[in-house]
C-alpha positions in Angstrom: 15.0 -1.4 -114.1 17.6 0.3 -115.7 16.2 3.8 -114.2 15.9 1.9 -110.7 19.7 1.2 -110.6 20.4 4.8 -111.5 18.4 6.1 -108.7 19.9 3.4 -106.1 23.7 4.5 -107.7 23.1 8.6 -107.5 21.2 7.8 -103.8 24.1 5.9 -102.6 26.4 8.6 -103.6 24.9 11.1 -101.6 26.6 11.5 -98.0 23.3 11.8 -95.9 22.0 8.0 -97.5 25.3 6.4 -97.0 25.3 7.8 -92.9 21.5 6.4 -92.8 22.7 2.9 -94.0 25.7 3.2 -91.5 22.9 3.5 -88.9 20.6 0.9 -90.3 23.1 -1.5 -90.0 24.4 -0.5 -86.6 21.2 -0.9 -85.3 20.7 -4.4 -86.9 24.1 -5.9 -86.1 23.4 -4.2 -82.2 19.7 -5.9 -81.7 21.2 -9.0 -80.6 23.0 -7.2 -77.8 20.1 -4.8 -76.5 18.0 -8.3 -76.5 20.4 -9.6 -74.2 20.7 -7.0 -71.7 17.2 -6.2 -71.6 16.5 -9.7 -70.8 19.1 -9.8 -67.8 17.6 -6.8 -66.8 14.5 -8.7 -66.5 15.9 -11.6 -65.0 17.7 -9.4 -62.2 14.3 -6.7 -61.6 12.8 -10.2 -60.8 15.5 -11.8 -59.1 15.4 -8.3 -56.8 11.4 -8.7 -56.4 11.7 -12.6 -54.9 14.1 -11.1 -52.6 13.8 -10.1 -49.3 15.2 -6.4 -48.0 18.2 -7.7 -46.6 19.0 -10.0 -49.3 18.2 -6.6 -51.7 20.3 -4.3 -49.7 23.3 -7.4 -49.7 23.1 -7.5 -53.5 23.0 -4.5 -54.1 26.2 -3.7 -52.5 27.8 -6.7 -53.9 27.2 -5.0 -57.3 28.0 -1.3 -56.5 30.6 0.3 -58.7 31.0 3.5 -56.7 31.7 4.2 -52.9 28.2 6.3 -53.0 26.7 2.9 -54.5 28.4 1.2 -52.0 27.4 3.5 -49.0 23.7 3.6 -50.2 23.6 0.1 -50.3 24.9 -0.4 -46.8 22.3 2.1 -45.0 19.6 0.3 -46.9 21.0 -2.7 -45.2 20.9 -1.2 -41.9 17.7 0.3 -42.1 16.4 -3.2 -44.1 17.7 -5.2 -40.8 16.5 -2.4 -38.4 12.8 -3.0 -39.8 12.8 -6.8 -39.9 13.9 -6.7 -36.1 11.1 -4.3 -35.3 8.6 -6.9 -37.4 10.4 -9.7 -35.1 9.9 -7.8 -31.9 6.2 -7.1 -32.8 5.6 -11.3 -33.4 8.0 -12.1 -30.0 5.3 -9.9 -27.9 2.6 -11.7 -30.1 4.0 -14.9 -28.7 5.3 -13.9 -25.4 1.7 -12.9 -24.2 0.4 -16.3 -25.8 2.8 -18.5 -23.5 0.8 -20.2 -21.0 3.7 -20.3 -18.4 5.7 -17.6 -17.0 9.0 -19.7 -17.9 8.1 -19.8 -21.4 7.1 -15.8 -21.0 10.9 -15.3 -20.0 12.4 -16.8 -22.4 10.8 -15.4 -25.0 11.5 -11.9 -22.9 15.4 -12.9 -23.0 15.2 -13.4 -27.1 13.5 -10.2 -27.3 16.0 -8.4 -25.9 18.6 -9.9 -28.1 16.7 -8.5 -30.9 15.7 -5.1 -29.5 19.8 -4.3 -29.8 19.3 -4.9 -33.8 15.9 -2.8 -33.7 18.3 0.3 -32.2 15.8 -0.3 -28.8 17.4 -0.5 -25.2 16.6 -4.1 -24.3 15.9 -2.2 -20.9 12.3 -1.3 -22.0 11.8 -4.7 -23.0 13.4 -6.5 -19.8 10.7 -7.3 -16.8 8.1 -6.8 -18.9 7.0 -11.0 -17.6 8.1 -9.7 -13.8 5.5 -6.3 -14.1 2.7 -8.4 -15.9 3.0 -11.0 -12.9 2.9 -8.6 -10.4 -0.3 -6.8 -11.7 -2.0 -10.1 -12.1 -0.9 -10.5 -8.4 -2.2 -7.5 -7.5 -5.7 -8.2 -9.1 -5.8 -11.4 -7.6 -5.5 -9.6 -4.0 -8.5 -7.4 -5.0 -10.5 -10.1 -6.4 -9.6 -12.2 -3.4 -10.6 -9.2 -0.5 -13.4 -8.7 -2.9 -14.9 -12.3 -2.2 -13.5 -12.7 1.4 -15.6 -9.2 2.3 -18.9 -10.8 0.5 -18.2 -13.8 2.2 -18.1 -12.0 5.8 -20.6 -9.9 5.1 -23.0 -12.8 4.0 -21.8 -14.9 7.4 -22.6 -11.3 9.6 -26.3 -11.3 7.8 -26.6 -14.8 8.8 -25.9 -14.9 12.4 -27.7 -11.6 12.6 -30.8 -13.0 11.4 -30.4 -16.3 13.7 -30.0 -13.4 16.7 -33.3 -11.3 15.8 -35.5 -14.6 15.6 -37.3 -16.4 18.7 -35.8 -19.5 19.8 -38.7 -21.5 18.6 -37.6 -20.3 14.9 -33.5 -20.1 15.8 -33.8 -24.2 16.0 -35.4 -24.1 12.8 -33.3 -21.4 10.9 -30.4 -23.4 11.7 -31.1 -27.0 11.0 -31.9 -25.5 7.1 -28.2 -24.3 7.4 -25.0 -25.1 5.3 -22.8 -27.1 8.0 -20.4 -23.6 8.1 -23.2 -21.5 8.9 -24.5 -24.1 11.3 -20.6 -23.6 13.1 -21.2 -19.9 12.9 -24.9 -20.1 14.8 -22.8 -22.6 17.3 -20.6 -20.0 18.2 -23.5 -17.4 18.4 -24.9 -19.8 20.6 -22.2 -20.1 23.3 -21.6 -16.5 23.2 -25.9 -15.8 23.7 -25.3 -18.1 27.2 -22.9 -16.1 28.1 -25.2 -13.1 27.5 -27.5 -15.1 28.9 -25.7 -14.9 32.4 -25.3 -11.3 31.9 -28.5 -10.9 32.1 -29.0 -12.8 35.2 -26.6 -10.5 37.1 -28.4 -7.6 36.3 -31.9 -9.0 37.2 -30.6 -9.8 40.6 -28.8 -6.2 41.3 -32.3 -4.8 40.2 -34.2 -6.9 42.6 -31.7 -6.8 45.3 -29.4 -3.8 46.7 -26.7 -6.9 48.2 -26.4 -8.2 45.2 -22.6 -7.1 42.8 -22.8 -4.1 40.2 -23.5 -5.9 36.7 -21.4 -3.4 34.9 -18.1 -5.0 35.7 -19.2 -8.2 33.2 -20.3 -5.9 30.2 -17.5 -4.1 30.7 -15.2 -6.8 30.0 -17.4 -8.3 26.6 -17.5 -4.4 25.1 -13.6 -3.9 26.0 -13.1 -7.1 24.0 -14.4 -5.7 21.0 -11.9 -5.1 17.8 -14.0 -2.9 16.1 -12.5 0.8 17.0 -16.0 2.5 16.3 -18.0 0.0 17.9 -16.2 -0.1 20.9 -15.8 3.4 21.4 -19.7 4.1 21.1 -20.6 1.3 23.7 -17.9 2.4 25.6 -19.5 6.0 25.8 -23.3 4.6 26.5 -21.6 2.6 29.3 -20.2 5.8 30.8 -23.3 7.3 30.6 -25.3 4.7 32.5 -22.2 4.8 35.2 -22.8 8.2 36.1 -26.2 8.1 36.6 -25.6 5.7 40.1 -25.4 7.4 43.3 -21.8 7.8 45.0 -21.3 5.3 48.1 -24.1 5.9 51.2 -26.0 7.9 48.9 -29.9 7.1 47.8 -31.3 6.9 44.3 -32.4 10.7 42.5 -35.8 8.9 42.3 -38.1 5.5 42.5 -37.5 3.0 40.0 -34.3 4.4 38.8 -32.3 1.4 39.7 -34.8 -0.5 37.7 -34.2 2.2 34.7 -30.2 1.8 35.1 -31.0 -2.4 34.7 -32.8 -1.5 31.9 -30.2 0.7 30.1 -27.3 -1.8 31.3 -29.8 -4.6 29.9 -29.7 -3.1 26.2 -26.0 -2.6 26.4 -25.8 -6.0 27.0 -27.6 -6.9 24.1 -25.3 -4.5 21.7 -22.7 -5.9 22.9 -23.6 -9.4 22.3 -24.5 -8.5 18.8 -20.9 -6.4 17.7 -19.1 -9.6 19.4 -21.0 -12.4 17.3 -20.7 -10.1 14.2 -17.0 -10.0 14.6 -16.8 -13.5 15.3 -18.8 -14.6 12.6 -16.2 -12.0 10.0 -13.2 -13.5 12.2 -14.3 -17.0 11.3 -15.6 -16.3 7.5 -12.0 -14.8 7.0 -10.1 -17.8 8.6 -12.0 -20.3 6.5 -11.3 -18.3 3.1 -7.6 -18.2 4.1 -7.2 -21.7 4.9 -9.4 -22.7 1.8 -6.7 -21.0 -0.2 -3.5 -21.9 1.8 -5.4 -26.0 0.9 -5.4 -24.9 -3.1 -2.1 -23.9 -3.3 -0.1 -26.2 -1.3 -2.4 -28.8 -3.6 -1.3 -27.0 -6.6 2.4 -26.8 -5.6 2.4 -31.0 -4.7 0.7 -32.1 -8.0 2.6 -29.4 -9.9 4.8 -31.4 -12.6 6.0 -29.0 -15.7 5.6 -30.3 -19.4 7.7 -32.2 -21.2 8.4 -29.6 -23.4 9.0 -27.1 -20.5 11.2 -30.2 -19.3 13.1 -30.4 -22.7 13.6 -26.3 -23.0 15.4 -26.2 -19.7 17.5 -28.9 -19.9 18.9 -27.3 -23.0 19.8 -24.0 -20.8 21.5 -26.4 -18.1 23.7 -28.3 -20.6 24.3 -25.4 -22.8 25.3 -23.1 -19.3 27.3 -26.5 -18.0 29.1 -26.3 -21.7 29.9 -22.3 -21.5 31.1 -22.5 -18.4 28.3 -19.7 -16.7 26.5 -21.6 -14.2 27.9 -23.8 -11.5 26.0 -26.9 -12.7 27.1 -30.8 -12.7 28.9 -31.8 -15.7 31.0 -34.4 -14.6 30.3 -36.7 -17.6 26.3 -36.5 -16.8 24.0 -37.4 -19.4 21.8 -35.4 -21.1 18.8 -37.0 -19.0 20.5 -36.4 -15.9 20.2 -32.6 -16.9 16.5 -33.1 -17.9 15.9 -34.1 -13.6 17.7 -31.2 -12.9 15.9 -28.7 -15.1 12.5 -30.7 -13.9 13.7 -30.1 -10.4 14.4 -26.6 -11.0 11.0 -25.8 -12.8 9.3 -27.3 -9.9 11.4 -24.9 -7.7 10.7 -21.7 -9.1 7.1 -22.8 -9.7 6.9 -23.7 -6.2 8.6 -20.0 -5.1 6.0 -18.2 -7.6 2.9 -19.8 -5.6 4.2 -18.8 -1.8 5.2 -15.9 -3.0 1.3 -15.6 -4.4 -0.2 -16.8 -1.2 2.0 -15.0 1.2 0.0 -12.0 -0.7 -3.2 -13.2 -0.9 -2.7 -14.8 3.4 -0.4 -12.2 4.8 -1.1 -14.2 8.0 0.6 -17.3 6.1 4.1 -18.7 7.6 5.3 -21.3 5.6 5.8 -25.1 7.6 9.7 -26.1 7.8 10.7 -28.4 5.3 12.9 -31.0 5.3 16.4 -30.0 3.6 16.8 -31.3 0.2 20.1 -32.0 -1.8 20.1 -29.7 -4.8 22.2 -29.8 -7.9 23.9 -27.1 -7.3 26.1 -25.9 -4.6 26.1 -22.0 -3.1 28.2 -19.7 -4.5 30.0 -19.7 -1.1 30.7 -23.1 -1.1 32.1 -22.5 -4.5 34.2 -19.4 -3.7 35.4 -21.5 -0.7 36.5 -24.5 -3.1 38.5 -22.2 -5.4 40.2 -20.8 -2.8 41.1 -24.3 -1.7 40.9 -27.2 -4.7 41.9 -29.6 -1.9 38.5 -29.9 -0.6 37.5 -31.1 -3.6 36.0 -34.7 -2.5 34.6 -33.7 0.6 33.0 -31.1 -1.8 31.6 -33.6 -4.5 30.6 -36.0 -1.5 28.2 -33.4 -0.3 26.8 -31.9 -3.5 27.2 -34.6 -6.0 29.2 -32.6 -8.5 32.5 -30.6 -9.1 32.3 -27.5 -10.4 34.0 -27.4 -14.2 37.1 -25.5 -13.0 38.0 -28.4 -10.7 37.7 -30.9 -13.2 39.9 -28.6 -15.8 
């Protein structure tokens, strides 16, 4: 024991023992301290994981000691909110090409565009995008439609074709297993064969008889009232043909039975003729039918069109919010908030109502819209408007009329 202390007393002496203990101690009285920090450390790596990269970039500049700090901290904010907008964007489309109504389409096409000027992107790439995509699906309705309207004539021209070829033992027959429309097709085949009929009739007698009138006068007139171009022209060429072969006035036949050969040829004209005018009859009236069938579905659609309530709800928040702003020329006028819900229901009826002419004036070029009565909107043209500022006097006469004064008047 006694040899122990010495050791501890001639240790402790030396310099290099008493530094170590110096350290030791240091090191002891400093663990409390490390502990401490590495434990904030901890708390603020996962404080930093649970937040987002906006909410990183924020707290990190909130804690930057240095204007480098700082300045990193604020481009990784930037760049943090540049991203998320770009995520946002990417979902908007997402839900933009989900929406089952073109309304709902547009306004999630206005939002986008809000965000696009985060995301660094020209809302101008993103604005029409619901316009362009209605306009193709337009467009592909007009080929779809031509598509079935050409079938459709095409199937009606096969019909009456087939009624023409057959006796008229088996015509009776053919028709009576007939659709009632293809029955009114082989009706109008029918009048147009009497007339043929009669045709016939004058050429039989200008055969038999020299008195009798030239036939060609009355095939004339049924090939010139052909529409086909083609057609026309190629009858109108075989006519010409048999024409030249008669004899100038006082003059005889080349040779016997050519007048009978001229009947003959004027005859099978005839029958061509008959044929090219039922066929275009029979596309005429397959192509009214088809037009008229679609002009019935969407006037239908446009008088039992009613928008959801949601749809409902979503634009009356635009009216009252535009009424509060002071951007549109809507009623305020102490209305209530269901008062704007008929106006937006009105409204969404409107433009649903413009969206379906606008699609049948494409898909019925032919189509003229019937005059309808004049309605009483809730809100007044811009002229009218203009015209009021100018003169705030006219004020009454101007509520009387629309129902509403515009919110400078009532300021």
């Amino acid at each position: 024991m006694a040899r122990f202390g010495r050791s501890f007393v001639q240790a402790a002496t030396q310099p290099q023992y008493a530094e170590g203990l110096f350290t030791a101690a240091q090191q002891i009285a400093g663990a409390p301290r490390r502990r401490r920090q590495e434990e904030e450390q901890q708390k603020r790596v996962g404080m930093l994981r649970d937040m987002g990269a906006v909410e990183r970039a924020d707290y990190m500049a909130s804690i930057a000691k240095t204007p480098q700090e700082l300045m990193q901290a604020t481009a990784a904010k930037d760049e943090a909110m540049r991203q998320s907008a770009i995520t946002s964007l990417r979902g908007l489309e997402a839900a933009r090409q989900a929406a089952g109504t073109t309304e709902e389409k547009q306004r999630i096409e206005e939002i986008m565009g809000r965000v696009a000027v985060q995301a660094g992107i020209d809302p101008v790439s993103i604005a029409g995008r619901t316009q362009e995509e209605e306009l193709r699906e337009l467009r592909l309705e007009e080929v779809r439609a031509n598509q079935k309207k050409r079938l459709q004539t095409e199937r009606s021209k096969s019909v009456v074709a087939a009624w023409t070829a057959m006796s008229e033992k088996d015509r009776v027959k053919f028709k009576n297993q007939l659709p009632v429309d293809d029955q009114l097709l082989i009706d109008n085949a029918e009048l147009q064969d009497l007339e043929r009929q009669k045709r016939v009739e004058e050429i039989e007698a200008w055969r038999v008889s020299k008195d009798a009138p030239l036939p060609v006068t009355s095939v004339e007139t049924i090939i010139d009232n052909l529409t086909d171009g083609d057609v026309k022209s190629a009858l109108e060429a075989e006519l010409a043909a048999v024409v030249e072969q008669l004899p100038a006035e006082g003059q005889q036949y080349s040779y016997a039975g050519q007048r009978a050969k001229i009947a003959s040829q004027i005859k099978q004209l005839n029958d061509k003729a008959f044929r090219a005018t039922v066929a275009e009859d029979s596309a005429r009236i397959a192509d009214e039918r088809f037009d008229q069938s679609t002009i019935r579905q969407v006037e239908a659609d446009i008088a039992t069109y009613r928008p959801t309530k949601a749809q409902v709800e979503a634009k009356a928040a635009e009216l009252e919010e535009a009424a509060d702003a002071g951007k549109m020329y809507v009623f305020r006028d102490g209305k209530k908030p269901e008062d704007f819900e008929i106006a937006a229901e009105k409204e969404l009826i409107k433009e649903y109502e413009e969206r379906q002419r606008k699609r049948l004036n494409l898909l019925v070029p032919s189509y003229e819209r019937p005059e309808a009565a004049e309605e009483t909107t809730a809100v007044a043209p811009k002229a009218a408007i203009e015209a009021l500022r100018k003169d705030p006097s006219k004020a009454e006469q101007f509520k009387q009329k629309y129902g509403y004064l515009p919110k400078f008047i009532q300021e």
